[in-house]
N, C-alpha and C positions, 0 to 999 in steps of 0.2 A: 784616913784620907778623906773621908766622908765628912766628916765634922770641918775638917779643914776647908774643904770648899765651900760647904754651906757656911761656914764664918766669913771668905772672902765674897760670895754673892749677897749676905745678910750687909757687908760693911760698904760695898758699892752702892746697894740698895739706898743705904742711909743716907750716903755722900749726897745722892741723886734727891734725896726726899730735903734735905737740908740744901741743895742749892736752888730747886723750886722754892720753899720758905721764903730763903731770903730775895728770892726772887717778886714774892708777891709782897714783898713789904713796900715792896718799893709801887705797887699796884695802887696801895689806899692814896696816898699823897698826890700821885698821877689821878687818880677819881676825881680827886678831892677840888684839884684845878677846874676839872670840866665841870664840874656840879657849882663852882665858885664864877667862873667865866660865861656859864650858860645863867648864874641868877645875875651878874651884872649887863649881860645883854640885853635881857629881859625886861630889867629897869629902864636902858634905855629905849625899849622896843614900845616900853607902856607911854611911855611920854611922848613917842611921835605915832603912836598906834599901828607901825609898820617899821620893819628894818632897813634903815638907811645905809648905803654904799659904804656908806665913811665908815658906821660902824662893826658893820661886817667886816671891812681889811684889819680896823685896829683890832678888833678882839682876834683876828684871823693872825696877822703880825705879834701879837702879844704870846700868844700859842705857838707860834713856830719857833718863837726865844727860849720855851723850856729848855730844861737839856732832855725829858725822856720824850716831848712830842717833836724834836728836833729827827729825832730818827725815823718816825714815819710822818714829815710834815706836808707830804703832799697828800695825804688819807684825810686830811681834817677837811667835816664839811660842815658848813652852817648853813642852816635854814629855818625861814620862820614863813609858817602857814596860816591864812585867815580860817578860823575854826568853825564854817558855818557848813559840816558836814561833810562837802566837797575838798577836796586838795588844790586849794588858788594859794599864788604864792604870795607874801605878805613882804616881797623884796622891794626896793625901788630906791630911784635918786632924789634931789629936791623936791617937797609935794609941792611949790610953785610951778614947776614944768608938769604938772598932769592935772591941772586946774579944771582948765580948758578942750586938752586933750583928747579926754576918755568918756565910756559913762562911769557910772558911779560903780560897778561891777566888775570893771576891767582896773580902777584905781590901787592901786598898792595899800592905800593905808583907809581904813574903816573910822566911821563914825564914834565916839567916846563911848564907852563901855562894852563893845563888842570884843570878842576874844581873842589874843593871836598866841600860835604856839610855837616859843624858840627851841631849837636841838639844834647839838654839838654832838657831832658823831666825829670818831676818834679811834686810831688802832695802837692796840698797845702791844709791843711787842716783848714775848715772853721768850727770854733765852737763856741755855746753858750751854757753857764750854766745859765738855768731857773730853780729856786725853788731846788736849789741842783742837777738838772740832767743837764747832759752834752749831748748837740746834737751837732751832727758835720758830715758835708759832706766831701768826700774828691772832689776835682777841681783839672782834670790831666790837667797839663799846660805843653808847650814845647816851644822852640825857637831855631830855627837854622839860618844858617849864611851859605852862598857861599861866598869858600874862588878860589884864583889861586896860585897853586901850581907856587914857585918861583926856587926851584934846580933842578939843569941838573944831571941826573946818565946816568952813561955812557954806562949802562947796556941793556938802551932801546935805540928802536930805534927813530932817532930823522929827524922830517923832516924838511929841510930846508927850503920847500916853505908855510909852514903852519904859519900865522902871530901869534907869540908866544906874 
C-alpha cells in the first residue's frame, strides 16, 4: 500500500513538473518580444533623443495584440529616462511645442549624444489547470536598453569640447 501511494504522489508530482515545462516554453518567445519591442523603441528613442507620444502607444498597441501579453495588457509599461544620474523622464510630444517653453532641464529630449534608457516592464502570467482549477502567478519582468541620442536641436546648448 506504501509503494502504491508513493507511485501515485511521484506521478502527480511529474504531471505538475511537466505542466510548468511546458508552461515556460512558452516564457522564452514571450521575452524574446519585449527584448525585440524594447531594441526597436530604442532605435526610435536614439533618433529623436526622447520618446515620443506616437511612439509609445504604437509599441504600446503592438504589445497588447500578442496573444500572451493580451492577458495582462493593462501591466505593460513603458518608459524612457534621461541618464544623467537623476530619474527625469525622457517622455514627451512634438519637440516643436517645447522650443520655447521650457529651460533646457525640464525639455524631454537632450542634446546628441547624451543617454536615454528605454524599459518595457511586463507581467507574465504563469498558469496551471489541475483537476479543473486554475493556479497561476503573475512574474513582473522588464528589459531596458541605453540608447545615445543622435539629433542636434538647436535649441540647446551645445558644447563643443565635449566628445559627442
Amino acid at each position: 500500500m506504501r509503494a502504491f501511494a508513493k507511485s501515485i504522489l511521484i506521478s502527480i508530482l511529474v504531471s505538475v513538473a511537466i505542466l510548468l515545462f511546458t508552461n515556460f516554453i512558452y516564457f522564452f518567445p514571450w521575452y524574446m518580444t519585449l527584448v525585440v519591442e524594447t531594441f526597436h523603441l530604442s532605435q526610435a528613442v536614439a533618433s529623436d533623443n526622447y520618446l515620443t507620444y506616437d511612439n509609445k502607444d504604437y509599441t504600446l498597441k503592438r504589445l497588447k495584440e500578442r496573444p500572451v501579453y493580451r492577458d495582462k495588457a493593462d501591466q505593460i509599461v513603458i518608459s524612457a529616462e534621461k541618464d544623467k544620474g537623476e530619474k527625469h523622464s525622457a517622455e514627451g510630444g512634438y519637440a516643436s511645442s517645447y522650443e520655447d517653453a521650457l529651460t533646457d532641464e525640464e525639455k524631454p529630449y537632450q542634446q546628441r549624444g547624451n543617454p536615454v534608457t528605454v524599459r518595457i516592464e511586463a507581467v507574465y502570467p504563469l498558469s496551471i489547470k489541475l483537476w479543473g482549477k486554475k493556479y497561476e502567478r503573475e512574474i513582473p519582468v522588464s528589459f531596458s536598453l541605453t540608447t545615445t541620442g543622435l539629433k542636434h536641436y538647436k535649441d540647446l546648448v551645445y558644447d563643443p569640447n565635449k566628445d559627442y
